[in-house]
C-alpha positions in Angstrom: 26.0 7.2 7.0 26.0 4.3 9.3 30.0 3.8 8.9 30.1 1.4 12.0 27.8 -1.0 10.6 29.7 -4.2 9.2 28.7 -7.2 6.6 26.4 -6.7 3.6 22.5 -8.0 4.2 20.9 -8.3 0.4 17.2 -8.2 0.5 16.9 -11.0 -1.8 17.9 -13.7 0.4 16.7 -12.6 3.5 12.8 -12.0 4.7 11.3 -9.1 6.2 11.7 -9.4 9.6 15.4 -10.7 9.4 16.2 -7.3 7.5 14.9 -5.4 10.6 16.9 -7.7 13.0 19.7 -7.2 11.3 19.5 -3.7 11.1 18.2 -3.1 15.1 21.9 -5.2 15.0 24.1 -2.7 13.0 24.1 -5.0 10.4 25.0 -2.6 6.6 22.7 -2.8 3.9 24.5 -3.5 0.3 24.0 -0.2 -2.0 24.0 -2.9 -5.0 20.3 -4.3 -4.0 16.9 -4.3 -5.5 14.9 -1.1 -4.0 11.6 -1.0 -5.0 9.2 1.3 -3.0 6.4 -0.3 -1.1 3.3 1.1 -1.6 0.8 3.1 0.0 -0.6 1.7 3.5 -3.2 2.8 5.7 -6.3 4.6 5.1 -6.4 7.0 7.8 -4.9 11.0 7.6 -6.1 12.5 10.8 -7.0 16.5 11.0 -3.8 18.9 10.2 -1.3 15.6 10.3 1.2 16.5 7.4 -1.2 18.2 5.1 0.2 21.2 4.2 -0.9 24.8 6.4 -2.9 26.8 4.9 -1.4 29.9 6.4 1.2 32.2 5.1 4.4 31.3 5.4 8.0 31.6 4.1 9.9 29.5 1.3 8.7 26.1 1.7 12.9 24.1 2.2 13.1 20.3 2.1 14.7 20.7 4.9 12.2 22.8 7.0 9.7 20.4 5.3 11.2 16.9 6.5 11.5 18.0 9.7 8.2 19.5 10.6 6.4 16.3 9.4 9.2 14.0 11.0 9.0 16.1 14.7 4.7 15.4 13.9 5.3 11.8 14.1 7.7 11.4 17.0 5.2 13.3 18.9 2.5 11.2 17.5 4.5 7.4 18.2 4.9 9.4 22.2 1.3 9.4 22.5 0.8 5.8 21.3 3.5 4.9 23.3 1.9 7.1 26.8 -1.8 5.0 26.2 -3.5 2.9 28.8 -3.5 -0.7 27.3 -7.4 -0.4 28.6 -7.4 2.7 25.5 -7.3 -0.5 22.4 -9.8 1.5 20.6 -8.4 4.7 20.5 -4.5 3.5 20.5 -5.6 1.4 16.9 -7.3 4.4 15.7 -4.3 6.9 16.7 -1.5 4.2 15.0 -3.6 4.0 11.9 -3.6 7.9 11.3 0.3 7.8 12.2 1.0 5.1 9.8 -0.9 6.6 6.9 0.9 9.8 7.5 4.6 8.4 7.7 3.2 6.2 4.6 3.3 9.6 2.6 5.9 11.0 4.2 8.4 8.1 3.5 7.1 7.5 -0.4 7.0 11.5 -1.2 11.0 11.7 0.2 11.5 8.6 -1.3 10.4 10.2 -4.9 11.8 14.0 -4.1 14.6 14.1 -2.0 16.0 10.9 -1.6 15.5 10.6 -5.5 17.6 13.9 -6.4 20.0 12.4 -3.8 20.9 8.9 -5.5 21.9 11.2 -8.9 24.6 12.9 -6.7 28.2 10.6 -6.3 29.0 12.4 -2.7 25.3 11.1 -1.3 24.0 8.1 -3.6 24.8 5.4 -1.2 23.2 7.3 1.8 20.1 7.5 -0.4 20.4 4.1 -0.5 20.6 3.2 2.7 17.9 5.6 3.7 15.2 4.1 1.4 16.1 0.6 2.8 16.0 2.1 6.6 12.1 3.3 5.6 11.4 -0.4 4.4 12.4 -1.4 7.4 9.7 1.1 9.1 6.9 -0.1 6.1 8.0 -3.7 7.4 7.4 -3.0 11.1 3.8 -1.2 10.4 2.3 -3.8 8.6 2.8 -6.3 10.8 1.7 -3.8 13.8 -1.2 -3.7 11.7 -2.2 -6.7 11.5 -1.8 -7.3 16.0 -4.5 -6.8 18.3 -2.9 -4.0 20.5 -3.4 -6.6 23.6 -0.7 -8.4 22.3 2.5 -8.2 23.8 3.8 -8.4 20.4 2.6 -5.1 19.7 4.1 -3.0 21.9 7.3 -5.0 21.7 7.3 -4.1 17.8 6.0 -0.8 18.1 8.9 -0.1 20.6 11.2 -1.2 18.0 9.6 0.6 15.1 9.7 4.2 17.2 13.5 3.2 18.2 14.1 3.0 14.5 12.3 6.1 13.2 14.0 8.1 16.1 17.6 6.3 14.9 16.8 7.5 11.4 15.5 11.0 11.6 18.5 11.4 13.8 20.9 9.9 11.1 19.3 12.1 8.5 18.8 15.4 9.6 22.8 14.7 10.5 24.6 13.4 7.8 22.2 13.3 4.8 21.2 16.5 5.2 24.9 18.1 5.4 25.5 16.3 2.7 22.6 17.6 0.8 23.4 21.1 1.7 26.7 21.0 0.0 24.8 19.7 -3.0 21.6 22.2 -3.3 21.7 25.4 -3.2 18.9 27.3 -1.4 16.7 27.9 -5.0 17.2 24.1 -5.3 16.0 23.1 -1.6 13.1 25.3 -2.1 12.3 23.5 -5.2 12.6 20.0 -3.8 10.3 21.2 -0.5 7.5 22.4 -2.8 7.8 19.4 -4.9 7.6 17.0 -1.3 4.9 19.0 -0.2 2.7 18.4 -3.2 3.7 15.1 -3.2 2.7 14.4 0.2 -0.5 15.8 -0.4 -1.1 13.7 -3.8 -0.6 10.4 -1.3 -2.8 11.6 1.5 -5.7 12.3 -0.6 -5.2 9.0 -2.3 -5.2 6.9 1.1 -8.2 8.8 2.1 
């Protein structure tokens, strides 16, 4: 995963934000670094975002999983995205609910997926690099957070933060996830996608 990116960037002698320039830059992320999760932000879980359907339906895959919550939020970041700057109100109120629900979505594949990944040799350092590619997204949301959405600043950095979501969903339903298919077999996928799911769930009703 990312095999064009060059240099090492170790989080302990560089700050937030320089970690997501250097990553917007191509810039590798040592496999040898500290990784400890960030927790829960946000509050907000709007109607039927990420919680888990109530209707019947087939053999719950991470795979199938991961994708239905990650195609949820890039339609979600399009709307933000699409609002009048004259809708404040209602673009803070629809960011909030997206960040909580890519909050649980990043910690619950952090703990499932990416976890039973970093135990296999063929995929640990894409694990790796996956988890630090969500701090950079935990990074870019807090300090969204914290911006008035008149701000220029906050578009600029919610430009960059769908540009990187978009760069990593397409990185991992690539390459992480062929390499997870040679890995687990289909009893085993099923297995990790219930365990996400109830995961996910766990974290949502925690936030609120």
């Amino acid at each position: 995963m990312n095999h064009h990116r060059t240099g090492t960037l170790r989080h302990s002698t560089l700050s937030d934000w320089q970690m997501v320039e250097n990553y917007r830059k191509g810039v590798s992320i040592g496999a040898d670094q500290d990784l400890a999760p960030v927790g829960i932000a946000g509050t907000c879980s709007g109607p039927g975002l990420l919680k888990q359907q109530t209707e019947k339906r087939g053999p719950m895959l991470i795979y199938n999983e991961l994708k239905k919550d990650q195609d949820q939020v890039k339609e979600m970041m399009t709307r933000i995205e699409e609002m009048s700057s004259r809708a404040s109100t209602s673009k803070v109120r629809l960011f909030e609910e997206m960040k909580a629900a890519l909050t649980a979505h990043l910690r619950a594949e952090e703990k499932v997926f990416y976890d039973a990944l970093k135990r296999e040799k063929g995929a640990h350092n894409s694990a790796l690099e996956g988890w630090e590619e969500h701090h950079v997204a935990d990074v870019l949301m807090r300090e969204i957070a914290r911006l008035s959405p008149n701000d220029e600043k906050w578009t600029a950095k919610f430009t960059v933060l769908k540009e990187t979501v978009e760069h990593h969903v397409q990185e991992e339903e690539g390459e992480i996830w062929a390499q997870a298919q040679a890995i687990f077999d289909e009893a085993r996928a099923q297995d990790l996608g219930e365990a996400f799911v109830a995961e996910k769930e766990k974290l949502l009703a925690k936030a609120g």
